[in-house]
C-alpha positions as CSV (number, residue, x, y, z in Angstrom):
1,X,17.5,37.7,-40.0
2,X,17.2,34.4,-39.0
3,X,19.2,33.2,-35.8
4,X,21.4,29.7,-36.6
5,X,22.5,28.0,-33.7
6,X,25.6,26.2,-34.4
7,X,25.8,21.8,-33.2
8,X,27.6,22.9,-30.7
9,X,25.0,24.9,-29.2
10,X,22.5,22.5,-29.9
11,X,24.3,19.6,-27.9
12,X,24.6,21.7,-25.3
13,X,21.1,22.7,-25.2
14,X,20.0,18.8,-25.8
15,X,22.6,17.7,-23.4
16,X,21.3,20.0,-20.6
17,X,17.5,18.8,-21.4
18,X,18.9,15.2,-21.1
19,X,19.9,15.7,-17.7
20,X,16.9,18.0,-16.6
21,X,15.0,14.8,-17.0
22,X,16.9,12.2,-15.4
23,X,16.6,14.2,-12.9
24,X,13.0,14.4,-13.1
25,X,13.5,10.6,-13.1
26,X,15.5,9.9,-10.4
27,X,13.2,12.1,-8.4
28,X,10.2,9.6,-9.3
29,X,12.1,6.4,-9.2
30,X,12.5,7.9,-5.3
31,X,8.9,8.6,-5.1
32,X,8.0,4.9,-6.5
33,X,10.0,3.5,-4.0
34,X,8.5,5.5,-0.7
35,X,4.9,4.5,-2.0
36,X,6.3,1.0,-2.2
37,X,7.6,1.0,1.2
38,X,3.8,2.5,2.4
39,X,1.8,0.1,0.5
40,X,4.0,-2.5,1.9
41,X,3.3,-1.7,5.3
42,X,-0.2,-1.4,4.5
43,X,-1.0,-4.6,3.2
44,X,0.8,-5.9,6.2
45,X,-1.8,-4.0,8.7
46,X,-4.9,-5.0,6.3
47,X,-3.6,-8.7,6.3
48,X,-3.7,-8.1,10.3
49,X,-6.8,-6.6,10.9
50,X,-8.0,-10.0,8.4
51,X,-6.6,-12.1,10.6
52,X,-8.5,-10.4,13.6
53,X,-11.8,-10.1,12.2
54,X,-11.4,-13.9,11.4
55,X,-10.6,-14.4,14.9
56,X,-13.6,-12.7,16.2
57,X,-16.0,-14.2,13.8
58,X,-14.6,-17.6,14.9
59,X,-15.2,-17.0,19.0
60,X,-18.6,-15.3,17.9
61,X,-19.9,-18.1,16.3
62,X,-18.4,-20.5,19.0
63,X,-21.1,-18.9,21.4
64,X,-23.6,-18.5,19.3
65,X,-23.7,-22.1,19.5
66,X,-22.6,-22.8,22.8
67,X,-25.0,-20.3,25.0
68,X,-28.0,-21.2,24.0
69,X,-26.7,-25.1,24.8
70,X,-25.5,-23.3,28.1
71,X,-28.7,-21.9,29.3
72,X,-30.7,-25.0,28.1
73,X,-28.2,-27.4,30.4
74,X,-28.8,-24.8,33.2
75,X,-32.8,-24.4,33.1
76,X,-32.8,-28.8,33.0
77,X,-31.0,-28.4,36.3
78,X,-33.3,-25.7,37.9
């Protein structure tokens, strides 16, 4: 004996699998979003700690320069 679903049965069945996975979906299109919202907020705190290294570079080359010119001026005076 073989078992016949009827159309019925099989819309039902198909219909129910339908919404299983928009579902499933919906649940990743939520996911998507909250990793969206994270990497945002990371590439704002990577674009900030660019902006500091920069910074620090800058005013570490600035004495670099500038010290040795310092301690040269001061030795001429002793």
């Amino acid at each position: 004996m073989s078992s016949k679903i009827t159309v019925a049965e099989y819309r039902a069945e198909n219909t129910a699998k339908l919404v299983k996975l928009e579902q499933r979906q919906i649940s990743i299109f939520k996911i998507l979003q909250n990793v969206e919202k994270s990497m945002d907020k990371i590439n704002g705190q990577v674009q900030d700690n660019k902006t500091n290294i920069t910074k620090v570079t800058t005013v570490g080359s600035i004495f670099v320069f500038i010290i040795p010119v310092i301690v040269s001026l001061i030795l001429k005076l002793l």
